[in-house]
C-alpha positions in Angstrom: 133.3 214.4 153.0 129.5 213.9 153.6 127.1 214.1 150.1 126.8 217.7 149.8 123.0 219.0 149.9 122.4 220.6 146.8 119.0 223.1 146.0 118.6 223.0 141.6 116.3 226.1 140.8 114.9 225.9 137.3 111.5 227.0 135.6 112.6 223.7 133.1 111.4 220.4 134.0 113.3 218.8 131.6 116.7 221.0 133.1 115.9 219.7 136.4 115.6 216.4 135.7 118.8 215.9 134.1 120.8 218.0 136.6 119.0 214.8 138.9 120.4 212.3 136.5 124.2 213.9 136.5 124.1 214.2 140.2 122.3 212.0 141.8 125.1 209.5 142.9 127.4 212.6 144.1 124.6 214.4 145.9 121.3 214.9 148.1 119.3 216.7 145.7 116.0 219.3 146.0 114.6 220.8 143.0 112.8 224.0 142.9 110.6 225.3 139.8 111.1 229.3 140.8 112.9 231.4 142.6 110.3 232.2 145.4 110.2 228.2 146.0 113.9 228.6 146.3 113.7 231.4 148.6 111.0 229.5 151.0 113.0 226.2 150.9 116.7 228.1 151.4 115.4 229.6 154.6 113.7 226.4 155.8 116.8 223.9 155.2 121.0 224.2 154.6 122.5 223.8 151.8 125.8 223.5 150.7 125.5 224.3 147.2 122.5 226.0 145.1 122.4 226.0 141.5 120.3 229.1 139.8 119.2 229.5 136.8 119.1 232.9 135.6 116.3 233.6 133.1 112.7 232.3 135.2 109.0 234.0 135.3 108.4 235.7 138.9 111.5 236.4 140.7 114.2 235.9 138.3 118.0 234.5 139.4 119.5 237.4 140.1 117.0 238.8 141.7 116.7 235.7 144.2 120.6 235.6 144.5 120.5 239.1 145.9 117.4 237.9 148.4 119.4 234.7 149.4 122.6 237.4 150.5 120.5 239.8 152.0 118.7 237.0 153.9 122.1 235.1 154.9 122.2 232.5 153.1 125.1 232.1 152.2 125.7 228.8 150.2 127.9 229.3 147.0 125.5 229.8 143.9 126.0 228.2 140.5 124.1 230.4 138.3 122.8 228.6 135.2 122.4 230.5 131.8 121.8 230.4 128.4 125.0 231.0 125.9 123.7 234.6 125.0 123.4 236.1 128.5 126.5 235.1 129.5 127.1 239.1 130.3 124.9 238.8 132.9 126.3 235.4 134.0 129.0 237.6 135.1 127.0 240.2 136.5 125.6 237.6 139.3 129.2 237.0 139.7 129.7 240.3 141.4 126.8 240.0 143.1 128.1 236.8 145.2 128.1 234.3 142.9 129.9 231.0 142.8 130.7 230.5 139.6 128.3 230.0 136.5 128.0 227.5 133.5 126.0 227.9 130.4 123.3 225.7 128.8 123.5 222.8 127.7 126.0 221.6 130.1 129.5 220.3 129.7 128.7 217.7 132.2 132.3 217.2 133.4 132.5 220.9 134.4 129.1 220.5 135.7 130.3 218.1 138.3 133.8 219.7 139.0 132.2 223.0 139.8 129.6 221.5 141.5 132.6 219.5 144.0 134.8 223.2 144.1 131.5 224.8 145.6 130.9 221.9 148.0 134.7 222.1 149.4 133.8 225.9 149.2 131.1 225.3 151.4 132.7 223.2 153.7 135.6 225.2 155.2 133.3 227.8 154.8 131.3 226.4 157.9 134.8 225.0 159.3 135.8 228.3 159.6 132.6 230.2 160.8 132.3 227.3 163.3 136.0 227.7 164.7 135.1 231.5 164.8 132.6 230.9 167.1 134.6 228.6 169.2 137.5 231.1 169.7 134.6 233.6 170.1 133.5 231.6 173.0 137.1 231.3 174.4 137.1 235.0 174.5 133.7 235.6 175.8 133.4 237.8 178.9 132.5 235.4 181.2 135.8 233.8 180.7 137.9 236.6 181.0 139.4 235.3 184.7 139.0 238.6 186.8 137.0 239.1 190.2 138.4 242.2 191.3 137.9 245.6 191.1 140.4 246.8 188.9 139.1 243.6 186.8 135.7 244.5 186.9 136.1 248.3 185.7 138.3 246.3 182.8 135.3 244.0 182.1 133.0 247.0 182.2 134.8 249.2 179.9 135.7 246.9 177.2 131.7 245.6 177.0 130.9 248.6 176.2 133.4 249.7 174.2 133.8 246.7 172.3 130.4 247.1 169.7 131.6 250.0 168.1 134.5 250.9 165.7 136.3 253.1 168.9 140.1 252.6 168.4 141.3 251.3 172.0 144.4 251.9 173.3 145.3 249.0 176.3 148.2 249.7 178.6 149.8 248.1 181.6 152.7 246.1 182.4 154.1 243.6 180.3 152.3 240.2 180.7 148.7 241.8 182.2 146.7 239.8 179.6 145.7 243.1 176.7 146.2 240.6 173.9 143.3 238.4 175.3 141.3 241.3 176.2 141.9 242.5 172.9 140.4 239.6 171.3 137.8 240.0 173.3 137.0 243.2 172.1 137.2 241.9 168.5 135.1 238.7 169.4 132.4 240.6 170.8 131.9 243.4 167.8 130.5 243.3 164.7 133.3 242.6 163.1 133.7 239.3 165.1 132.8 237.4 161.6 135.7 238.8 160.1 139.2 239.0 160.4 142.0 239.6 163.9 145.3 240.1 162.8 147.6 240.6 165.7 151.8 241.7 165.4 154.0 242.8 167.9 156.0 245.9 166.5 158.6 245.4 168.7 159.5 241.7 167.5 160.2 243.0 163.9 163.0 245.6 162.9 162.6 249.1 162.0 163.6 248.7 158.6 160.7 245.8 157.8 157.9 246.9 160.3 156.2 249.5 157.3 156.1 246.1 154.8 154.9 243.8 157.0 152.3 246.2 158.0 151.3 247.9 154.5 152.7 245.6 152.0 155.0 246.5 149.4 154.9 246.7 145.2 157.2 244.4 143.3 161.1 245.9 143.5 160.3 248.3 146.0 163.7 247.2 147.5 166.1 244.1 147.0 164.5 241.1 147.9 161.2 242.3 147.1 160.9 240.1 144.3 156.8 240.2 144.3 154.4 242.6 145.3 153.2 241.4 148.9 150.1 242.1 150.7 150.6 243.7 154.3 148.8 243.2 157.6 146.4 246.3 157.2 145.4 244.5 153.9 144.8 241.5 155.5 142.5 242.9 158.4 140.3 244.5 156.0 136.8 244.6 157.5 138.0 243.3 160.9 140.3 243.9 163.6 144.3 244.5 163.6 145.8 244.1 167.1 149.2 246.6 167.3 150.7 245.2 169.9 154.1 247.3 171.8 152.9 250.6 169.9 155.6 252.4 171.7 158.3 250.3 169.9 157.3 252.0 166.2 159.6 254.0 164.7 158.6 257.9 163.7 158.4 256.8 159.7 155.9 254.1 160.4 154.1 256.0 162.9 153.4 258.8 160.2 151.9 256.0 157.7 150.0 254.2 160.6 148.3 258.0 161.6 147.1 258.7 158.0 145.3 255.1 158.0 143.7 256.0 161.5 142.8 259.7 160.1 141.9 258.6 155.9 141.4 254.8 155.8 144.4 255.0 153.1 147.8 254.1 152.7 150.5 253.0 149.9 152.2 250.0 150.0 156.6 250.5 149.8 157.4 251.3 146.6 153.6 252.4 145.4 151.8 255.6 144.5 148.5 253.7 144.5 146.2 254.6 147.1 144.8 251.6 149.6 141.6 251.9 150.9 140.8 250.1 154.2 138.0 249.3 157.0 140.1 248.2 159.8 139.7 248.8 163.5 142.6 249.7 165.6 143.2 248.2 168.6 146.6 248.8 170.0 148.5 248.2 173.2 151.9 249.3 175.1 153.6 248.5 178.2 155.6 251.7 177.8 154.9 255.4 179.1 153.9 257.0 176.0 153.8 260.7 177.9 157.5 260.2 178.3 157.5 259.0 175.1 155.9 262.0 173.7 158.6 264.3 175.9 161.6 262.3 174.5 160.1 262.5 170.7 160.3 259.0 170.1 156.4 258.9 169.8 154.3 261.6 168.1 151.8 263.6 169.9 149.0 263.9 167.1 148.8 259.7 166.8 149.1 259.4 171.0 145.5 261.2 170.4 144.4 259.2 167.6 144.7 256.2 169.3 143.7 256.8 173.1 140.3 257.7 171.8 139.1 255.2 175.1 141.9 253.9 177.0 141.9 250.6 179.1 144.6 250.2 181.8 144.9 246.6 183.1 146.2 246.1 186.6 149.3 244.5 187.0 148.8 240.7 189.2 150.3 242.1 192.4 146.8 244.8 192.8 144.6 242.1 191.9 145.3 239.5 194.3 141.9 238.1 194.8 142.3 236.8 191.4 144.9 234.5 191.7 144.0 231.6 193.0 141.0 231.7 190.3 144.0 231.9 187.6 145.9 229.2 189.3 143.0 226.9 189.2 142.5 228.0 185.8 146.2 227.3 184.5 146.5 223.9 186.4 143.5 223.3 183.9 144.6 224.1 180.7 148.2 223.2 181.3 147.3 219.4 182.2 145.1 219.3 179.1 147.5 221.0 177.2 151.1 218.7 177.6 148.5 215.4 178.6 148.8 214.9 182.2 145.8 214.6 184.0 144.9 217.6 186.5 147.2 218.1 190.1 146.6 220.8 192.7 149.3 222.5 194.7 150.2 221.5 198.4 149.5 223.9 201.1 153.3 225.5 201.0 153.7 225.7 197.5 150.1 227.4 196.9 151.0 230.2 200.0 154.2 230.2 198.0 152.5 231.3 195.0 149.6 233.8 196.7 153.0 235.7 198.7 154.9 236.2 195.4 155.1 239.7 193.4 154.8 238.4 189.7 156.8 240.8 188.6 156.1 239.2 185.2 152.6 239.4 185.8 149.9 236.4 184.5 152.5 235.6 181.8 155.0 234.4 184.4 152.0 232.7 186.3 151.3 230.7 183.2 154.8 229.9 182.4 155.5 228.7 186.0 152.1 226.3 186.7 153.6 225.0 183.1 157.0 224.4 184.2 155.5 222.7 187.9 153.3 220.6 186.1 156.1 219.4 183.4 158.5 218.5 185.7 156.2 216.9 188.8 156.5 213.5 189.3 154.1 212.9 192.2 150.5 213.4 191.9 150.3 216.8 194.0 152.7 220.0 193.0 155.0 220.6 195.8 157.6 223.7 196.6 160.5 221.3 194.4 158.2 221.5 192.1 158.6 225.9 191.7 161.6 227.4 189.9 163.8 228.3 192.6 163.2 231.9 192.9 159.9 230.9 194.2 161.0 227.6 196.1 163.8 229.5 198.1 165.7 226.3 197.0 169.8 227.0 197.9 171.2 229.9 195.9 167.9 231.4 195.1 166.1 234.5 196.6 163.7 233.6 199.8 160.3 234.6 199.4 159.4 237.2 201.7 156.3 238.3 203.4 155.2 241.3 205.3 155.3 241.1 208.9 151.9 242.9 209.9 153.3 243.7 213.6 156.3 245.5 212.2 155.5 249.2 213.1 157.7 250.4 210.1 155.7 248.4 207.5 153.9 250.2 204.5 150.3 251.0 205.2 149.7 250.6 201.3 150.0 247.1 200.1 151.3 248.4 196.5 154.0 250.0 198.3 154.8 247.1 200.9 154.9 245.4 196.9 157.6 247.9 195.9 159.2 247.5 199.0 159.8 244.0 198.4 160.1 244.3 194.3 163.4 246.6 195.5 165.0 244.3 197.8 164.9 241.4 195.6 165.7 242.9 192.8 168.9 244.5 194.6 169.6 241.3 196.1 169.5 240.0 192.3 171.7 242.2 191.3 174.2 241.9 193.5 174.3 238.0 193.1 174.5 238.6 189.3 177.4 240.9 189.6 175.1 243.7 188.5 174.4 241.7 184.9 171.2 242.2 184.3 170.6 239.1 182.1 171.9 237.0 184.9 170.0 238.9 187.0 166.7 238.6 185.1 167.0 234.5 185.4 167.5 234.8 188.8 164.5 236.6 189.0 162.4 234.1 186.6 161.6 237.4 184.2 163.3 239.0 181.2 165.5 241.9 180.8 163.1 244.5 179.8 160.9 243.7 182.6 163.6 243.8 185.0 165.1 247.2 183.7 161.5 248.6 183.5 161.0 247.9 187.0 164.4 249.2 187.8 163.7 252.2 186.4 160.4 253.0 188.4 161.8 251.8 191.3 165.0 254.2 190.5 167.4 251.8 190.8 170.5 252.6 189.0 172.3 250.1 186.6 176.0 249.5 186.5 175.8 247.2 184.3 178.0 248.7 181.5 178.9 245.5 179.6 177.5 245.9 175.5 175.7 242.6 175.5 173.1 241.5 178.7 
């Protein structure tokens, strides 16, 4: 690590001058005489460390502490004091201080503390700096999205995302609401502070209420130490609740008094938690039906779709795929280390005619696959997973014929109309297994029996386990 730059503030000549002597060889020093010098010198240059001292004429050292927050400067501060004001040592403490040490100096704990603050200081500036990078990932301008479903997206979430409004994103599995929920988050106030995303339905029923909201020491069996939960750990910042429609009724009680109070206990507690979180959830699931079934309650349905945000599924927003194509030869190549390809005529009308059922997931997952197992220096149709290839075995890809006089005059239901036949013809090659079926199809089960569902296909799949 670089010599940290350290500002010494002291009214005491002969102080400063031996905080020079002690640190000389470990830092780049400034002295100051008072705290308006510090103030003026603080706001002209960075520093990675100040040290304070208390008791001074003019501004005092707490009083230039509480400037230096309120101005944003935020190097940690090693406050300096006598033995008899050590009281208010700790005072300056809970206004933002580093740490303090008392006069006349132990100087090894001089130099230790003065090494903590600097590492302090350090990832401090990693962090904020890796913020801003992810920030930039996230920025609107790189959301990928031309069309006009995009572009009502786009519009929506700008000006949603600077206030506290809990959002509730929907659409089909795979359409992308965890990145625009971080865009949300990147472009709030709260963008400095934490995004804690979790997918509800990747954790069972019986643990999802812990990992959210913590829980006290012996609350159950293997709770062997109290345990901080996600809500916790989002606290002045942003907690994505991804699959909302997966939480069970208990935890959806709990996560409505947070959205209605702020407060919570953890598992096993009586103590209230206090917390300033924003909600951002998201579900791929009909949470009307939900709401008829019972399976999700009514009064937190409300409490969440304050503003909802639907995102178009990639078969209505075909003017943006060859944008995301470009986009995931890109950051696939740099990703796995192969330097960038482009698609052959075929293979690219192969992947502009396809449905996507899984939507820009799948897109991802299949430009990843092409450009792992390529081994020329342009993609070609052996290159697609044979669903889209219409390699032997596998499902042709189809395409409307526009003289047919029977065709749909809607291009989402021409969509449908193909979704259906392929996913019969799935089927039926699967012996109605809907795992085997799923592969075939280059999706997962839950996508396929959601689209089965609106499609009103029935299953007759009764085996326990596909």
């Amino acid at each position: 690590m670089e010599r940290p730059r350290v500002l010494v503030v002291d009214d005491e000549n002969s102080v400063r001058e031996s905080l020079r002597l002690v640190l000389k060889d470990r830092a780049d020093l400034t002295l100051a005489a008072s705290g308006e010098a510090a103030l003026e010198l603080a706001a002209a240059r960075g520093f990675d460390v100040i040290l304070l001292d208390i008791l001074m004429p003019g501004i005092d050292g707490l009083e230039t502490l509480e400037r230096l927050r309120t101005q944003g400067h935020g190097p940690p501060v090693i406050m300096l004091t006598a033995t008899k004001t050590v009281k208010t040592a700790v005072r300056a403490m809970k206004l933002g201080a580093f740490d303090y040490v008392t006069k006349p100096f132990d100087i090894d704990e001089l130099v230790l503390l003065v090494e903590r603050a600097a590492e302090s200081s350090a990832l401090l500036q990693e962090v904020t700096a890796l913020r801003q990078e992810v920030g930039q990932r996230y920025s609107f301008d790189n959301v990928i999205g031309r069309s006009a479903g995009m572009q009502a997206v786009l519009d929506t979430v700008s000006r949603v995302a600077p206030l506290r409004t809990t959002v509730l994103l929907t659409g089909e599995s795979g359409t992308g609401k965890e990145v625009i929920a971080k865009a949300i988050h990147y472009h709030s106030p709260r963008a400095g502070g934490p995004l804690v995303a979790i997918n509800c339905a990747a954790i069972p029923d019986n643990l999802l209420e812990s990992e959210l909201f913590g829980h006290e020491r012996g609350a159950f069996t293997d709770a062997h130490a109290r345990k901080i939960g996600h809500f916790e750990s989002a606290h002045r910042g942003t907690i994505f609740l991804d699959e909302i429609g997966e939480m069970n009724p208990g935890t959806q009680a709990k996560l409505l008094r947070v959205l209605e109070q702020g407060t919570f206990t953890r598992v096993g507690g009586s103590q209230l938690v206090t917390v300033d979180v924003r909600v951002i959830a998201a579900t791929n699931r009909d949470l009307d039906k939900s709401m008829q079934d019972g399976s999700f309650r009514p009064d937190l349905y409300f409490r969440l779709n304050v503003v909802a945000i639907h995102l178009p599924p990639l078969r209505d927003r075909r003017d943006d795929l060859p944008l995301l194509i470009r986009h995931f030869l890109k950051l696939k190549a740099a990703t796995i280390g192969l330097p960038e390809k482009t698609f052959e005529r075929d293979a690219l009308d192969c992947l502009l005619r396809y449905a996507w059922p899984g939507n820009v997931r799948e897109l991802e997952n299949v430009i990843e696959r092409a450009l792992a197992l390529s081994q020329g220096s342009t993609l070609t149709m052996n290159d697609l997973p044979p669903h889209l290839a219409g390699a032997p075995g596998a499902l042709p890809v189809r395409t409307v014929n526009a003289a047919d006089p029977n065709r749909s005059s809607s291009l989402s239901a021409a969509v449908e109309q193909l979704e259906h036949t392929l996913i019969l013809e799935a089927l039926a090659q699967a012996d109605h297994n809907q795992t085997r079926a799923a592969e075939i199809l280059g999706t997962t089960r839950r996508i396929l029996k959601y689209k089965m569902d609106k499609l009103g296909i029935q299953s007759q799949d009764n085996s326990e386990f596909t």
